[in-house]
MDTraj code that builds the backbone (N, CA, C; nanometers):
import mdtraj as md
import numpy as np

residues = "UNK UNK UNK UNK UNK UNK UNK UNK UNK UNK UNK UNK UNK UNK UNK UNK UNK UNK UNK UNK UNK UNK UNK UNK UNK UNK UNK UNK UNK UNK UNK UNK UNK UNK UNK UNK UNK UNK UNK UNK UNK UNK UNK UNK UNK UNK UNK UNK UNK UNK UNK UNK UNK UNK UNK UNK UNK UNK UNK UNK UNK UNK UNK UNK UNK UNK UNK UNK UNK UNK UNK UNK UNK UNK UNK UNK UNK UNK UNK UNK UNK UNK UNK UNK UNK UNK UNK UNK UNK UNK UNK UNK UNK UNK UNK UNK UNK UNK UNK UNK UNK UNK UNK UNK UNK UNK UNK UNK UNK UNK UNK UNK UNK UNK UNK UNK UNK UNK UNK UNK UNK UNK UNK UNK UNK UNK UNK UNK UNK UNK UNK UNK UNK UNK UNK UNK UNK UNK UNK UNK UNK UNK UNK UNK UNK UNK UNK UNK UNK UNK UNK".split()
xyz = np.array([
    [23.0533, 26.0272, -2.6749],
    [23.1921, 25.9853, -2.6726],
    [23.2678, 26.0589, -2.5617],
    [23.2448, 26.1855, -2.5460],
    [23.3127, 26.2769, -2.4510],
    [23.2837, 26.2200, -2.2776],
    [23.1306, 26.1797, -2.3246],
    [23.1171, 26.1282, -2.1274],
    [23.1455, 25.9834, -2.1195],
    [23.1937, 25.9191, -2.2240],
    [23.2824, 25.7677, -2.2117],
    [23.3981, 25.8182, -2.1472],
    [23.5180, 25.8946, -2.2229],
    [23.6231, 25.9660, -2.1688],
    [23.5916, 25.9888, -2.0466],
    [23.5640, 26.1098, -2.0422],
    [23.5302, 26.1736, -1.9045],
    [23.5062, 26.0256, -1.7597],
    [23.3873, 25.9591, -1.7866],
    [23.3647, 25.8706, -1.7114],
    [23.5157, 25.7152, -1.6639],
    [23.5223, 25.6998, -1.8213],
    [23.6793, 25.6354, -1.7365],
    [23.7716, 25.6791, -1.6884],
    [23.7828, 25.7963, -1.7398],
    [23.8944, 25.9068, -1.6915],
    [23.8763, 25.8985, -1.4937],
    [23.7286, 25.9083, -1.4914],
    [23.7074, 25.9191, -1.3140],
    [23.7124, 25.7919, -1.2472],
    [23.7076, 25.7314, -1.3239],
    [23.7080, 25.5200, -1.2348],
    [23.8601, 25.5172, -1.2514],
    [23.9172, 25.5264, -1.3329],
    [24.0499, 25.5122, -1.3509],
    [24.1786, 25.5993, -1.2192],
    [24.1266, 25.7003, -1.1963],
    [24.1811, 25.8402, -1.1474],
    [24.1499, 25.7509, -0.9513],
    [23.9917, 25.6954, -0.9601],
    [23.9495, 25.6243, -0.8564],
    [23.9786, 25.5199, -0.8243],
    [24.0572, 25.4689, -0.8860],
    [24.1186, 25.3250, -0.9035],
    [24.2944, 25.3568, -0.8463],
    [24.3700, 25.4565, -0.9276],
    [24.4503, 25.5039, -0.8722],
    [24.5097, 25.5471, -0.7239],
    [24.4292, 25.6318, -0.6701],
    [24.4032, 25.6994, -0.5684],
    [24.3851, 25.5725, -0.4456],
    [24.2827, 25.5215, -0.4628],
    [24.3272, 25.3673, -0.3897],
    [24.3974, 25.2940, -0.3709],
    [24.4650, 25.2482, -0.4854],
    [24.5896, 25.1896, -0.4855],
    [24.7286, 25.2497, -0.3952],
    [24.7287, 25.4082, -0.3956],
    [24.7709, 25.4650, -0.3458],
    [24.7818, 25.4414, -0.2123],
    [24.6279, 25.5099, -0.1791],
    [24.5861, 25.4566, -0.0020],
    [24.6293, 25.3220, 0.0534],
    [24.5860, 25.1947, -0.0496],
    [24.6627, 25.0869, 0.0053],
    [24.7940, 25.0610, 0.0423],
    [24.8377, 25.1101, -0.0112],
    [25.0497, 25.1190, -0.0486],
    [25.0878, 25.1830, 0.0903],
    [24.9936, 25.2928, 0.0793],
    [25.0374, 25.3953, 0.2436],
    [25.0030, 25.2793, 0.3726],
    [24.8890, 25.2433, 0.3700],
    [24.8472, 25.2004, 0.4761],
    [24.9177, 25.0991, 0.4929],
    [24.9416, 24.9861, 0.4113],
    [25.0531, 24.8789, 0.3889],
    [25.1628, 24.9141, 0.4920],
    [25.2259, 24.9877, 0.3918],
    [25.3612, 25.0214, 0.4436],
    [25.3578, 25.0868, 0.6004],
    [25.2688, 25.1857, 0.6187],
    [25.2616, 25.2112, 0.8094],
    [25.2333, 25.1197, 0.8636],
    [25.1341, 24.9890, 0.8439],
    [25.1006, 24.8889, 0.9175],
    [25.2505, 24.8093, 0.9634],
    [25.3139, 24.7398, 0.8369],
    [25.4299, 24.7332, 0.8192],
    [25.5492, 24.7582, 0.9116],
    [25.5232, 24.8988, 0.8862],
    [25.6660, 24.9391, 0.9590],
    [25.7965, 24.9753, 0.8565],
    [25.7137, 24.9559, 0.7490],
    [25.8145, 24.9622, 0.6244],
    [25.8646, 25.1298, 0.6195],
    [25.7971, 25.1860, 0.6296],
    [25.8074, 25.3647, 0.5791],
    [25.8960, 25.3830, 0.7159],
    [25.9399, 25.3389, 0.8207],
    [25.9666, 25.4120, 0.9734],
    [26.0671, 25.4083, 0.9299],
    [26.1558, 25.5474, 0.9701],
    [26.2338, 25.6106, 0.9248],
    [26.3384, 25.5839, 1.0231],
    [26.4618, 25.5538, 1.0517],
    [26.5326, 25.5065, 1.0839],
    [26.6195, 25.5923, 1.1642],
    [26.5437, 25.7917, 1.1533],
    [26.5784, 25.8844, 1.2081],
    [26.5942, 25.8882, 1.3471],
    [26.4618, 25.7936, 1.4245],
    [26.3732, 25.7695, 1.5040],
    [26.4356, 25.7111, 1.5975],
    [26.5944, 25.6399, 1.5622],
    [26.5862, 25.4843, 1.6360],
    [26.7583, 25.4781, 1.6720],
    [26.7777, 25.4225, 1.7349],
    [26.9430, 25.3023, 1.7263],
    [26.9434, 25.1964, 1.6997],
    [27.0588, 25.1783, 1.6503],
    [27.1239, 25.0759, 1.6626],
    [27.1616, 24.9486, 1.7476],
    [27.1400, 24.8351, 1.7996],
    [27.2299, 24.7841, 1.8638],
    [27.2338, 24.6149, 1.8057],
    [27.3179, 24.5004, 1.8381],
    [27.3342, 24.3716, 1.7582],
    [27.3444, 24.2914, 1.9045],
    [27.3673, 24.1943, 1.8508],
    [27.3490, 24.0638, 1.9532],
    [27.3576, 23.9363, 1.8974],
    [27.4141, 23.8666, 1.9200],
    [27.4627, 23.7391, 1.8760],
    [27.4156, 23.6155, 1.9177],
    [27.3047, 23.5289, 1.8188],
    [27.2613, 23.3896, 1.8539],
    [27.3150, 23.2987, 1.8137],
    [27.2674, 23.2002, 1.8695],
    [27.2792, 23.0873, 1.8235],
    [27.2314, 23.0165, 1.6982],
    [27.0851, 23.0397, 1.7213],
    [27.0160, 23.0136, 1.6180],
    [26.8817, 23.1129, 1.6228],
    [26.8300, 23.1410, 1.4919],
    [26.7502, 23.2420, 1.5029],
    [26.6464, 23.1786, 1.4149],
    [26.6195, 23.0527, 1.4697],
    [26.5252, 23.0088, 1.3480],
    [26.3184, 23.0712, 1.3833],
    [26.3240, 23.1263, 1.3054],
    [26.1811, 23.1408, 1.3137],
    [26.1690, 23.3546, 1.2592],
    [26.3003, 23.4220, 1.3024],
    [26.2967, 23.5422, 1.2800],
    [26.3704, 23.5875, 1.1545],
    [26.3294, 23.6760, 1.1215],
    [26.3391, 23.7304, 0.9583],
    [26.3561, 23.8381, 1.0326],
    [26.3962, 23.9559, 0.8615],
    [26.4131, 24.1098, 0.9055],
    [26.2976, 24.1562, 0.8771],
    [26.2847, 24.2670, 0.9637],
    [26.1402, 24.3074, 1.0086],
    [26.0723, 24.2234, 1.1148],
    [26.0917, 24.1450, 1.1949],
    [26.0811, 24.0645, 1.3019],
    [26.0633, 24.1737, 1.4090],
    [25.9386, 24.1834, 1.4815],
    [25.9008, 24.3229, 1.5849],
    [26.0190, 24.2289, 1.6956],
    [26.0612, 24.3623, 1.7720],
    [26.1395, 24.3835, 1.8530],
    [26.0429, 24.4133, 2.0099],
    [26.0293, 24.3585, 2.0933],
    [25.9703, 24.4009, 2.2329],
    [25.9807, 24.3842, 2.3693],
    [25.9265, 24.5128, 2.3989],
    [26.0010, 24.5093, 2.5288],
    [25.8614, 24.5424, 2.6392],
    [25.8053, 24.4139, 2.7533],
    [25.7109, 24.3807, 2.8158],
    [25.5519, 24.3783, 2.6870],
    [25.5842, 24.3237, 2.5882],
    [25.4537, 24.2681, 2.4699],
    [25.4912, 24.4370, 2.4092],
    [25.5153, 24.5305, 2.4516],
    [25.4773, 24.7017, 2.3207],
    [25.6396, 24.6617, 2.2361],
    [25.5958, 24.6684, 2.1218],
    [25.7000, 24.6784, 1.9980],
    [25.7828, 24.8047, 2.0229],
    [25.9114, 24.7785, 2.0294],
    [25.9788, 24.9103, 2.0547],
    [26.0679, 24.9359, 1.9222],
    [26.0932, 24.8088, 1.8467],
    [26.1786, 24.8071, 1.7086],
    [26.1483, 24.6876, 1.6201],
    [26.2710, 24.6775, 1.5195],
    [26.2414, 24.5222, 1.4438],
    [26.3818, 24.5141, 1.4325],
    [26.3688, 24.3771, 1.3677],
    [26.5471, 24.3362, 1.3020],
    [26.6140, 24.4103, 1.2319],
    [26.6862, 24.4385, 1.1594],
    [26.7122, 24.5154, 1.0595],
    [26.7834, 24.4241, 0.9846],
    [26.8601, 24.3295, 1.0198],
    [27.0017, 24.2594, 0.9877],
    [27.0034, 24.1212, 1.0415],
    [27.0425, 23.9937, 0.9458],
    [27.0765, 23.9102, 1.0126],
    [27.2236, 23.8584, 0.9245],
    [27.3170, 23.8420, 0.9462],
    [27.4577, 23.7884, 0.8863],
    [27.5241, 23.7050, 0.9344],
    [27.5807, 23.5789, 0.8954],
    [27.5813, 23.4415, 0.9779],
    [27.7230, 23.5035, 0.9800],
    [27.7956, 23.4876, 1.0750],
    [27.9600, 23.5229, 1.1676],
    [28.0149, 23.3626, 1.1159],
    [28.1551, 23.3615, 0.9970],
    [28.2378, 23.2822, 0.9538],
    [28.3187, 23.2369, 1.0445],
    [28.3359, 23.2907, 1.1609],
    [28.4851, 23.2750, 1.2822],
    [28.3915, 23.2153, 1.3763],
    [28.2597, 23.2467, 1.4174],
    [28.2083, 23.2148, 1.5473],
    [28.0942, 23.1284, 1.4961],
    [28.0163, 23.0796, 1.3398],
    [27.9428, 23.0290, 1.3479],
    [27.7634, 23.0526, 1.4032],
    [27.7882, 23.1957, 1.4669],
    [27.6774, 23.2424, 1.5130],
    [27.6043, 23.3645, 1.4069],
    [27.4580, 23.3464, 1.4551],
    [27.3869, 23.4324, 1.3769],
    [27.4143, 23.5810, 1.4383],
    [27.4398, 23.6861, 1.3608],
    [27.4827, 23.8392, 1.4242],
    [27.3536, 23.9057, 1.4242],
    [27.2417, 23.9702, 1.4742],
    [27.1090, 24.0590, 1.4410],
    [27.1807, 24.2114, 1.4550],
    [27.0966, 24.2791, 1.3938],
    [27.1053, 24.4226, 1.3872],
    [26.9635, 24.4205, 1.4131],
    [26.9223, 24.5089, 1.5697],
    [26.8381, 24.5655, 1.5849],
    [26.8221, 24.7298, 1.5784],
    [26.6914, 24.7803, 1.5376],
    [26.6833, 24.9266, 1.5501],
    [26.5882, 24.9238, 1.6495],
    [26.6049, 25.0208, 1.7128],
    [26.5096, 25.0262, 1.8938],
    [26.4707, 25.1477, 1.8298],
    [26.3639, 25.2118, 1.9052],
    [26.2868, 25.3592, 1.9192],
    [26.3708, 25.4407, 2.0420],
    [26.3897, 25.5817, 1.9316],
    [26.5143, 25.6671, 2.0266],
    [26.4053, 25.6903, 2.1738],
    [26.5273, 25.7147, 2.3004],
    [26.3980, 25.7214, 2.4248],
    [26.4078, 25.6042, 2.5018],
    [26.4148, 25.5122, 2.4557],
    [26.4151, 25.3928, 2.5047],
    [26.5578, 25.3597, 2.5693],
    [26.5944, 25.3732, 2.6596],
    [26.7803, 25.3437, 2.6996],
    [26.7415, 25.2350, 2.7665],
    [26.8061, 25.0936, 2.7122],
    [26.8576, 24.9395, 2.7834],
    [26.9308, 24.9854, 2.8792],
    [26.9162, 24.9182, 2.9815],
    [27.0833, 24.9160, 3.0887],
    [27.1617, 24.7795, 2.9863],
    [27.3157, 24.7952, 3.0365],
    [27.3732, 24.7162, 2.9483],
    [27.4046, 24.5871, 3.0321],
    [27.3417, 24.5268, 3.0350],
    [27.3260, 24.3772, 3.1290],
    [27.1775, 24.3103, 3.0703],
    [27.1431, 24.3857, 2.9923],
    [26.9637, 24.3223, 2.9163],
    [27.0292, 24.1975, 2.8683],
    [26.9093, 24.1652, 2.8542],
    [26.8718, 24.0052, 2.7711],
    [26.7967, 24.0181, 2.6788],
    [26.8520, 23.9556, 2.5536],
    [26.7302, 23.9257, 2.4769],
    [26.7153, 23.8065, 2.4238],
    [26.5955, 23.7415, 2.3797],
    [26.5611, 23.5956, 2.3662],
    [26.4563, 23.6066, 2.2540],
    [26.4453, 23.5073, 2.1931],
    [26.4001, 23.4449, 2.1178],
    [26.2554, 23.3955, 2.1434],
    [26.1298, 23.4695, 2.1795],
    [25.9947, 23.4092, 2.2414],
    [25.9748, 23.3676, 2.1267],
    [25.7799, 23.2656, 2.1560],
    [25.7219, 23.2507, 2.0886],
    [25.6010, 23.3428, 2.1017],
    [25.4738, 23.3204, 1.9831],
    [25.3864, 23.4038, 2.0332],
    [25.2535, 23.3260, 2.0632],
    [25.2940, 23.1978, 2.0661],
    [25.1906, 23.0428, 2.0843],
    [25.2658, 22.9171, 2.0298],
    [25.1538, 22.8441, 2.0585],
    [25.1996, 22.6783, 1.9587],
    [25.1686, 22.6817, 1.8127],
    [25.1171, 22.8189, 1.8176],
    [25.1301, 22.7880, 1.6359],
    [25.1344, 22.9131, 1.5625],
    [25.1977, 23.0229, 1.6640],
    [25.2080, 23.1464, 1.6324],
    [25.3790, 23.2033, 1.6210],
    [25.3649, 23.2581, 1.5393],
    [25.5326, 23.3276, 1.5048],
    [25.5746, 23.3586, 1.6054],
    [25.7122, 23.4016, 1.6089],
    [25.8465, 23.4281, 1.6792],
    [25.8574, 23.5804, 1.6230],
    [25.8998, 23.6450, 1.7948],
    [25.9394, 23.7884, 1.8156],
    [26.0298, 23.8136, 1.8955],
    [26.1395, 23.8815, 1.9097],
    [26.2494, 23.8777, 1.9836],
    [26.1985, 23.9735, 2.1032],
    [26.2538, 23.9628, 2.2228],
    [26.2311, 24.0119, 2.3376],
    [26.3372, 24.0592, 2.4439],
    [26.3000, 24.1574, 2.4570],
    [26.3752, 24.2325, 2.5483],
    [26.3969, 24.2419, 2.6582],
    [26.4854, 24.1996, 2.7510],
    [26.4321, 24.1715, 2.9155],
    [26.5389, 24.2804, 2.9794],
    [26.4868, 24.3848, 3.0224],
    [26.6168, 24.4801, 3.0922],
    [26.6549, 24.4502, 3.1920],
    [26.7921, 24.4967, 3.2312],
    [26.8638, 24.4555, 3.3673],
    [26.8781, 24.5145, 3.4450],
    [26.9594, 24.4997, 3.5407],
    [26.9694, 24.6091, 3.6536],
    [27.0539, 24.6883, 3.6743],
    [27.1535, 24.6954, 3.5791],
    [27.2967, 24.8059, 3.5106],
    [27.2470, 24.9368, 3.5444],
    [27.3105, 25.0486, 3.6194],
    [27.3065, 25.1987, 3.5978],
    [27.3712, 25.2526, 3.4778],
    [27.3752, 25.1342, 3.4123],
    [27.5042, 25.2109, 3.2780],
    [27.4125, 25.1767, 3.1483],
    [27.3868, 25.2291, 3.0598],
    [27.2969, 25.2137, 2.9586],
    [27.4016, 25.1740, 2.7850],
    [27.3368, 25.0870, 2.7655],
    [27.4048, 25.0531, 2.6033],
    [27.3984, 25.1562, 2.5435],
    [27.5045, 25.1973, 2.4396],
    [27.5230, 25.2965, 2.3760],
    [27.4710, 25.2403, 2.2394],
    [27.4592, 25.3591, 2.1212],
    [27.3928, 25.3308, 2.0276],
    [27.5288, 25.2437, 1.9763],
    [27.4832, 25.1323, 1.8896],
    [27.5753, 25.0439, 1.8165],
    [27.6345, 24.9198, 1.9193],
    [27.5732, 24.9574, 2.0614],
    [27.6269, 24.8288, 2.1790],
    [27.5632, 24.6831, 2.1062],
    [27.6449, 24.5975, 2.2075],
    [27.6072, 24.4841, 2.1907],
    [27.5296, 24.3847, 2.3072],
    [27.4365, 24.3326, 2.2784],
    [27.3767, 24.2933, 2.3696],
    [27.4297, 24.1390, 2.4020],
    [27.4993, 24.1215, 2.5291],
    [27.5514, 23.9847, 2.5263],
    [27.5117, 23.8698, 2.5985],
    [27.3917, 23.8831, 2.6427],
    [27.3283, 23.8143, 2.7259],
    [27.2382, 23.7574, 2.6337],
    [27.2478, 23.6724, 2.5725],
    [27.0777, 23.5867, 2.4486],
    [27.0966, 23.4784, 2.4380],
    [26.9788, 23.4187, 2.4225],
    [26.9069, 23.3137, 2.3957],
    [26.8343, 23.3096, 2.2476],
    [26.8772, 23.1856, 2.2083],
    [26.8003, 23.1634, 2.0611],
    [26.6295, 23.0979, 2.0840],
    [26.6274, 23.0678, 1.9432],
    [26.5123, 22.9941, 1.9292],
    [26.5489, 22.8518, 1.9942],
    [26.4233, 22.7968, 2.0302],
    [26.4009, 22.6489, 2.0701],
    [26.3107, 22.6064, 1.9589],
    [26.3602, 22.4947, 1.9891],
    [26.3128, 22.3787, 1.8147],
    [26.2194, 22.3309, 1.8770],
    [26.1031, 22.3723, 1.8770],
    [25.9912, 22.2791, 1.8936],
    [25.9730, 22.0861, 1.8428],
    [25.9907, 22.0871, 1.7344],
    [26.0557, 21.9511, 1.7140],
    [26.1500, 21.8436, 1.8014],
    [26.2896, 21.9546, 1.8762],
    [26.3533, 21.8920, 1.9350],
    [26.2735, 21.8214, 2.0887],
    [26.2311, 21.9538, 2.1641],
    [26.1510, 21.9145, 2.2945],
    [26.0752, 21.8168, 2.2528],
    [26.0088, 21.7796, 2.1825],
    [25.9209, 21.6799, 2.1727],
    [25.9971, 21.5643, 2.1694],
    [26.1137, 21.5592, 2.0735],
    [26.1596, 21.4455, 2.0735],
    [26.2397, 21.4112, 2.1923],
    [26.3170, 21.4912, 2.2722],
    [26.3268, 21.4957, 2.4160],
    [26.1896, 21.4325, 2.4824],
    [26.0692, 21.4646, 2.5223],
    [25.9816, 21.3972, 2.5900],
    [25.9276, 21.2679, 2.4854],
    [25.9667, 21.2395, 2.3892],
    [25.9215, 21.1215, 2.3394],
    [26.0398, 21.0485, 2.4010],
    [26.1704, 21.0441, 2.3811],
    [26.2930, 20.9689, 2.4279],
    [26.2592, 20.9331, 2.5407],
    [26.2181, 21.0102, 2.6482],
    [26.2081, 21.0394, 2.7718],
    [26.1428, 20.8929, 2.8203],
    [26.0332, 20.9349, 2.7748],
    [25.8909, 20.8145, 2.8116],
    [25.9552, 20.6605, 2.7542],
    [26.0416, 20.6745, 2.6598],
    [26.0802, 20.4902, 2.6391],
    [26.1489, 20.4534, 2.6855],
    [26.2095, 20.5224, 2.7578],
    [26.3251, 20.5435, 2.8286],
    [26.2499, 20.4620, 3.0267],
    [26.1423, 20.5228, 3.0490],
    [26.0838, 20.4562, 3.1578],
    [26.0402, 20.3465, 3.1562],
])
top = md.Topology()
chain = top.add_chain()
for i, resn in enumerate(residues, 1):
    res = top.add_residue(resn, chain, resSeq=i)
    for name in ("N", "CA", "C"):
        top.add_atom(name, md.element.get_by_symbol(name[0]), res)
traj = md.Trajectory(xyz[None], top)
């Protein structure tokens, strides 16, 4: 009876401990645990942001430098507002762009960072006013379908 105990006691304890490891690794893969110590602030205003969620990687030339943090639809302007967090280190000039890529024809959407040629750098909480939303894949098509009946 004692090495029944004993023995579930250790699958159980081993079962635990894993679960554990998964949760960690999860969450660093993620990006979930990154501490917000690390980073700034800054927002930017689309049009449409269809395809990005929060937690949406943030990048600048393909290396992830942040994610979304925030998206809140603006009642006066109709536009989508983002809250990005960037990695501290990283200074935008304040003339950047950011846009709305894809990552294929059948691959998710990541926002992108295009820096400018400003000697003056966005401050933490700036706004980035130069963007581009998502494109509706749906729409272009129906643009080149119109197109062709049209000839």
């Amino acid at each position: 009876m004692a090495d029944t105990n004993s023995t579930e006691l250790l699958v159980g304890g081993a079962v635990l401990a894993l679960a554990i490891g998964f949760l960690v690794y999860a969450s660093n893969t993620t990006g979930v645990s990154q501490s917000r110590a690390g980073s700034y602030e800054l927002t930017a205003s689309f049009r449409s942001v269809e395809g990005v969620s929060v937690g949406t990687d943030v990048r600048l030339a393909g290396v992830k430098i942040g994610t979304i943090t925030g998206l809140d639809l603006n009642p006066q302007t109709f536009r989508v507002d983002a809250h990005l967090s960037i990695k501290e280190g990283i200074d935008l000039p304040d003339d950047s762009a950011i846009l709305i890529s894809s990552e294929g024809l059948l691959g998710g959407n990541y926002v992108e960072l295009v820096p400018g040629g400003s000697p003056f750098n966005l401050a933490p909480g700036g706004e980035i006013e130069d963007t581009q939303g998502s494109v509706s894949l749906i729409s272009l098509l129906m643009k080149f379908v119109t197109q062709k009946d049209e000839e």
